[in-house]
C-alpha positions in Angstrom: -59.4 -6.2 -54.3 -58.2 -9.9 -53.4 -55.0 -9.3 -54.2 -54.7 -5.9 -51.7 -56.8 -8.2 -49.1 -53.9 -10.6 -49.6 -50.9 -8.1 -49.4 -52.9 -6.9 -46.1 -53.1 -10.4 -44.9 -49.6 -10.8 -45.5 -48.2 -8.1 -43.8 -50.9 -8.2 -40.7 -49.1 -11.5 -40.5 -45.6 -10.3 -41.1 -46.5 -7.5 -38.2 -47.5 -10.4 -36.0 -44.2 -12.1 -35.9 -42.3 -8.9 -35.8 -44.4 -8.3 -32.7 -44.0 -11.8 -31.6 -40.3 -11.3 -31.8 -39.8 -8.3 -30.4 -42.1 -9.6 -27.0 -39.9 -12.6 -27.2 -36.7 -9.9 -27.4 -38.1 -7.9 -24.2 -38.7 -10.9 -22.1 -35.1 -11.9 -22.7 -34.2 -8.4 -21.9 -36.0 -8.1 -18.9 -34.6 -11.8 -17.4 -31.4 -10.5 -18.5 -32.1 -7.0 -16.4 -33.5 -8.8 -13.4 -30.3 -11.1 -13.5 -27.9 -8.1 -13.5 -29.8 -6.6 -10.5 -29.1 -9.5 -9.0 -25.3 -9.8 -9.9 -25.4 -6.1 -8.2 -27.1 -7.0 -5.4 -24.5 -9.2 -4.7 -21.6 -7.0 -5.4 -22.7 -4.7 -2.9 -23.1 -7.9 -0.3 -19.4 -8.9 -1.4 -18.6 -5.1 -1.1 -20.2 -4.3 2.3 -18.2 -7.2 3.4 -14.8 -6.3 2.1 -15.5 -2.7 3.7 -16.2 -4.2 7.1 -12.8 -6.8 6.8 -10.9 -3.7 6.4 -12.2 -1.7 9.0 -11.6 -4.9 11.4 -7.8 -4.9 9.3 -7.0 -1.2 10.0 -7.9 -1.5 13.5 -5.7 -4.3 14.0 -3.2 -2.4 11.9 -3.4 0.8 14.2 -3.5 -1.8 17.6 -0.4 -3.2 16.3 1.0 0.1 15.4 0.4 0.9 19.1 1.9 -2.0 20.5 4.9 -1.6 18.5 5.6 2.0 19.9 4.8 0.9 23.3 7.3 -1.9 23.2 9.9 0.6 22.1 9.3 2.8 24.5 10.0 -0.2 27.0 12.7 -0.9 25.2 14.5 1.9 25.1 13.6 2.6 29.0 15.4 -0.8 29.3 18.3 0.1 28.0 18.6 2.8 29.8 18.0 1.2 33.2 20.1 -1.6 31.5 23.7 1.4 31.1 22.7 3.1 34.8 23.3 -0.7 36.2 26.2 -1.5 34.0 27.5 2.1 35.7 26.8 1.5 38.6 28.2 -2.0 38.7 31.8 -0.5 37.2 31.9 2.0 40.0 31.3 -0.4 42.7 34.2 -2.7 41.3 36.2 0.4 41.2 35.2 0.4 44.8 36.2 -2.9 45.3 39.2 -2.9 44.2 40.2 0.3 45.2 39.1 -0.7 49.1 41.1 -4.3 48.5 43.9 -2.0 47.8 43.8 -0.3 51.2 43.5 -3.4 52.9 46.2 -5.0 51.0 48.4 -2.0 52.8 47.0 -2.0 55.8 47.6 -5.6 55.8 51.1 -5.3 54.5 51.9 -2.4 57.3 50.3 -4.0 60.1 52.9 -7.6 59.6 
């Protein structure tokens, strides 16, 4: 009877520090759980953030975009004012020297 009160003892002991161990096991569990809520909390800060620098990225992106098409629109409406004047400026020498011409004979027929 002692010796079974013994074994008892024993392993009511034994039980003990298995329990102890395994409470010691779920607190390092749970502070371990609490600090990967954390790390995700802050992954979704850091993510929210990236999100919105993107937005604010693409929108300069598209403005830009934008800006780009306008300015070769101007460009190109440039260019063409750019040829009419160069046209226009040829045909008026033309003019020139086609009207020098006639007073050079004119000139030449009146002495």
């Amino acid at each position: 009877m002692k010796l079974t009160e013994t074994r008892l003892d024993d392993e009511k002991k034994q039980l003990r520090v298995s329990l102890d161990d395994a409470g010691n096991q779920l607190i390092k569990t749970e502070l371990l759980r609490q600090s990967l809520e954390g790390d995700i909390q802050r992954m979704k800060l850091v993510m929210n953030e990236k999100e919105t620098e993107n937005q604010l990225l693409s929108s300069r992106a598209e403005n830009l975009t934008r800006q780009i098409h306008d300015l070769e629109n101007k460009t190109h409406s440039l260019t063409t004012t750019v040829d009419k004047l160069n046209m226009t400026l040829t045909k008026a020498e033309q003019q020139e020297s086609a009207h020098k011409n006639q007073v050079s004979i004119h000139v030449d027929t009146v002495m």
